[in-house]
ZAMARGU-4260 file (C-alpha; in steps of 0.2 Angstrom, whole numbers, plus 5000, padded with zeros to 4 digits):
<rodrens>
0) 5024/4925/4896 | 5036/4936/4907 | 5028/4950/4916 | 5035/4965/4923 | 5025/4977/4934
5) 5035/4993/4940 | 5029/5011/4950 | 5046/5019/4942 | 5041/5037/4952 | 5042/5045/4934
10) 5060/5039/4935 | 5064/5053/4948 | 5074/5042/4958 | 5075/5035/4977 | 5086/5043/4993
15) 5102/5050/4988 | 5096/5066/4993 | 5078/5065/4988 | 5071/5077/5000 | 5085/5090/4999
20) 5083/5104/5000 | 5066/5102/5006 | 5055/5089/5006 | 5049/5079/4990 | 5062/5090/4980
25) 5069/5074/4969 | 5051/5075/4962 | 5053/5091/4954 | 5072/5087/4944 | 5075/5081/4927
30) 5072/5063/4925 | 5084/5057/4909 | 5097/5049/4919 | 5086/5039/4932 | 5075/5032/4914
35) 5092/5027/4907 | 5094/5015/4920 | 5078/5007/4919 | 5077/5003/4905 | 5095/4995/4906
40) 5086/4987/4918 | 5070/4980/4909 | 5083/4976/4895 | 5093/4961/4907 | 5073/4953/4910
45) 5067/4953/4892 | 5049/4956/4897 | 5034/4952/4886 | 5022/4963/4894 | 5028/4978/4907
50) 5015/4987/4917 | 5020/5003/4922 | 5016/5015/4938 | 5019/5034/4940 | 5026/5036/4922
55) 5029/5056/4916 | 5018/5058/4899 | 5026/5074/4893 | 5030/5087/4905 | 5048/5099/4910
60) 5056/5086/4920 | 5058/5074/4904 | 5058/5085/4892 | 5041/5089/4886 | 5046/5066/4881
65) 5035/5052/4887 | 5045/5040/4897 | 5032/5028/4891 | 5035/5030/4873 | 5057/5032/4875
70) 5054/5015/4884 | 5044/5009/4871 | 5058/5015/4858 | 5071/5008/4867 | 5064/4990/4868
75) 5056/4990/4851 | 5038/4988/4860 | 5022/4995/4857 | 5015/5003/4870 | 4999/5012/4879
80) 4998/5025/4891 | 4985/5038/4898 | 4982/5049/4912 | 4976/5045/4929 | 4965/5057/4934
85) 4951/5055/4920 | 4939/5069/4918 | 4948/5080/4936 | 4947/5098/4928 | 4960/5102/4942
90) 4974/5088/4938 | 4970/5093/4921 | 4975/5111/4923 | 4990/5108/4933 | 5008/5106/4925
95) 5017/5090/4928 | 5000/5083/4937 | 4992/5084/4920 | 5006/5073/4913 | 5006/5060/4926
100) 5002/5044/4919 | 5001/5021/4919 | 5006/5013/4904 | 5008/4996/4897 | 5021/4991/4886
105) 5023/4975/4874 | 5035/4963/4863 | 5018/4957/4857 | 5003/4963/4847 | 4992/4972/4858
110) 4972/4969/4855 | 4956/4977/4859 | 4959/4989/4874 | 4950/5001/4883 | 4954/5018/4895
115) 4941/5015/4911 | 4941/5028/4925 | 4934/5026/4943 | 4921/5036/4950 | 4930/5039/4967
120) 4948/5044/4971 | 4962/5057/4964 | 4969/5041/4955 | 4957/5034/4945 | 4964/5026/4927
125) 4960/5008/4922 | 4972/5000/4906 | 4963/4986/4900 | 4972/4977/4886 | 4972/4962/4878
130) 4987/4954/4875 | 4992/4935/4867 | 4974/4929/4874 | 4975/4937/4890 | 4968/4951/4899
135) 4977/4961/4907 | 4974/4976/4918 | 4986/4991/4925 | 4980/5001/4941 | 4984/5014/4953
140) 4972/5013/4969 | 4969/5029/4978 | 4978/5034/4993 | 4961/5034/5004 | 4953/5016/5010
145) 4936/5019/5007 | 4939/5025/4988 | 4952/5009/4986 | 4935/4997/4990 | 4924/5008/4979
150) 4938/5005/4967 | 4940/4985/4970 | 4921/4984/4968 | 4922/4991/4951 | 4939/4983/4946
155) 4927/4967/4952 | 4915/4971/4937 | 4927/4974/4924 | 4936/4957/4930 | 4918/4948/4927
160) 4915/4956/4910 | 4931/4948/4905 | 4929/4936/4893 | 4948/4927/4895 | 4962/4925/4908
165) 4966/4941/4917 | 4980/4948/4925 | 4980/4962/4935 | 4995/4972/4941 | 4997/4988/4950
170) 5001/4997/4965 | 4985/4995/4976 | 4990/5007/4989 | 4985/4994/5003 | 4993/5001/5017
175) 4982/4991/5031 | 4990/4976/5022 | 4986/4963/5011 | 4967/4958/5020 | 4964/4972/5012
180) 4962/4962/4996 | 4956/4947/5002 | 4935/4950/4999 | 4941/4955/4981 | 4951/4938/4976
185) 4937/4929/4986 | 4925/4938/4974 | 4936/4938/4956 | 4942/4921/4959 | 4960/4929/4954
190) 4974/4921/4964 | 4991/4931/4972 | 5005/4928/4960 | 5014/4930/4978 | 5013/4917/4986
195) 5024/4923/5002 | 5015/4942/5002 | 5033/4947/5001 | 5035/4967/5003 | 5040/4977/4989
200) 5040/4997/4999 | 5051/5007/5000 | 5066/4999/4988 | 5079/5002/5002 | 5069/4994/5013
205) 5055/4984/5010 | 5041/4980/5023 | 5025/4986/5014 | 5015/4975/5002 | 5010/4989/4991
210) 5010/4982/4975 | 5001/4965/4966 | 5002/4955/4951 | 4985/4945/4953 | 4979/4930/4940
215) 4966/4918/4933 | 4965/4901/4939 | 4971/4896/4920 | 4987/4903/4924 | 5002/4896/4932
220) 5014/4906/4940 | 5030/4897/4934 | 5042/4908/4944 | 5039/4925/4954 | 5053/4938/4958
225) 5056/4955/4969 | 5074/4961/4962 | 5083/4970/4975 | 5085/4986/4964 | 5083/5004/4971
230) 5079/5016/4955 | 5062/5020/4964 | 5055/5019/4980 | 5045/5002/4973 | 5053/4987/4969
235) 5049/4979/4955 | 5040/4962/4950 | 5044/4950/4939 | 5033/4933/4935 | 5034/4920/4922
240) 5017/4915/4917 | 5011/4899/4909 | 4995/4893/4904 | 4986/4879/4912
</rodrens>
């Protein structure tokens, strides 16, 4: 099983002039272009599942699209996707914040799945989906260390409740590194598909361990790649799964 787990910024783009003529500007342009290329991208790895972060639902800069479901279209996958911010009347009220969404995307059938929402943070969605006899989960931890470990301790529960092998991908946010963590694999039992804690933030530049793809003892990481590709400010991650 191939596994693709991507922050794509809402296909919004990377440098290049980002943050002309002020700050952050790219996150406010139309986003057909930057999409097109990944997912002539995701096309060359054949994924069978694809987690994806920071993915617009439906708002001007696509269209009034979801990027999820012209993926989805694209690859001739089935697909989930949801909001992050749960029950937040003031995400819900803004434009383009209400639209901003995970999703998770499959060759396969996808079967019992659930929407959970943290009780702490801005970001707070959980995709729990069940996929060829595995578990997976998509995540966006808040930007704030004390709500990322309120948010591991309940990712934790949802992780023990699991009755197969998990995997977890998402962008965790950890920006006092990797430790960060460490009490939570201790904890799961899950191992880093990573072996080498290899950066994956900014694209153009990478020196931050922002994003994971986390696993069940009864899976075997058979291979584990960061492309060097710049369509976000992430870089992608790419792992070939087996079971033990």
């Amino acid at each position: 099983m191939r596994f693709l787990l991507y922050n794509i910024r809402y296909a919004t783009g990377h440098n290049n002039g980002y943050h002309i003529p002020f700050p952050y500007s790219g996150f406010f342009r139309s986003t057909q272009r930057k999409l097109d290329e990944i997912i002539d991208f995701i096309k060359v790895y054949t994924p069978d599942v694809i987690g994806l972060v920071e993915v617009d639902s439906g708002s001007y800069r696509t269209g009034r699209y979801c990027q999820a479901e012209m993926i989805a279209h694209s690859l001739g996958y089935s697909h989930l996707v949801e909001t992050k911010y749960g029950n937040n009347g003031f995400a819900k009220k803004v434009p383009v914040l209400n639209k901003q969404s995970n999703a998770l995307l499959t060759r396969k059938n996808i079967g019992k799945h659930s929407f959970h929402y943290f009780d702490e943070g801005f970001k707070r969605l959980v995709i729990e989906a069940e996929v060829d006899s595995v578990i997976f989960f998509i995540v966006h931890l808040s930007l704030k260390y004390r709500h990322r470990q309120y948010q591991l301790q309940r990712l934790h529960q949802l992780v023990k409740e699991a009755d197969k092998p998990v995997i977890i991908g998402g962008d965790f946010n950890t920006f006092w590194g990797s430790n960060e963590i460490e009490l939570f694999l201790a904890a799961t039992g899950l191992q880093n598909a990573d072996h080498n804690s290899t950066p994956s933030h900014p694209s153009h530049s990478p020196h931050r361990h922002l994003d994971f793809i986390l696993h069940s003892k009864e899976l075997k990481v058979n291979s584990f790649h960061i492309p060097n590709i710049q369509l976000s400010d992430h870089s992608p991650l790419i792992c070939d799964f087996t079971f033990n």
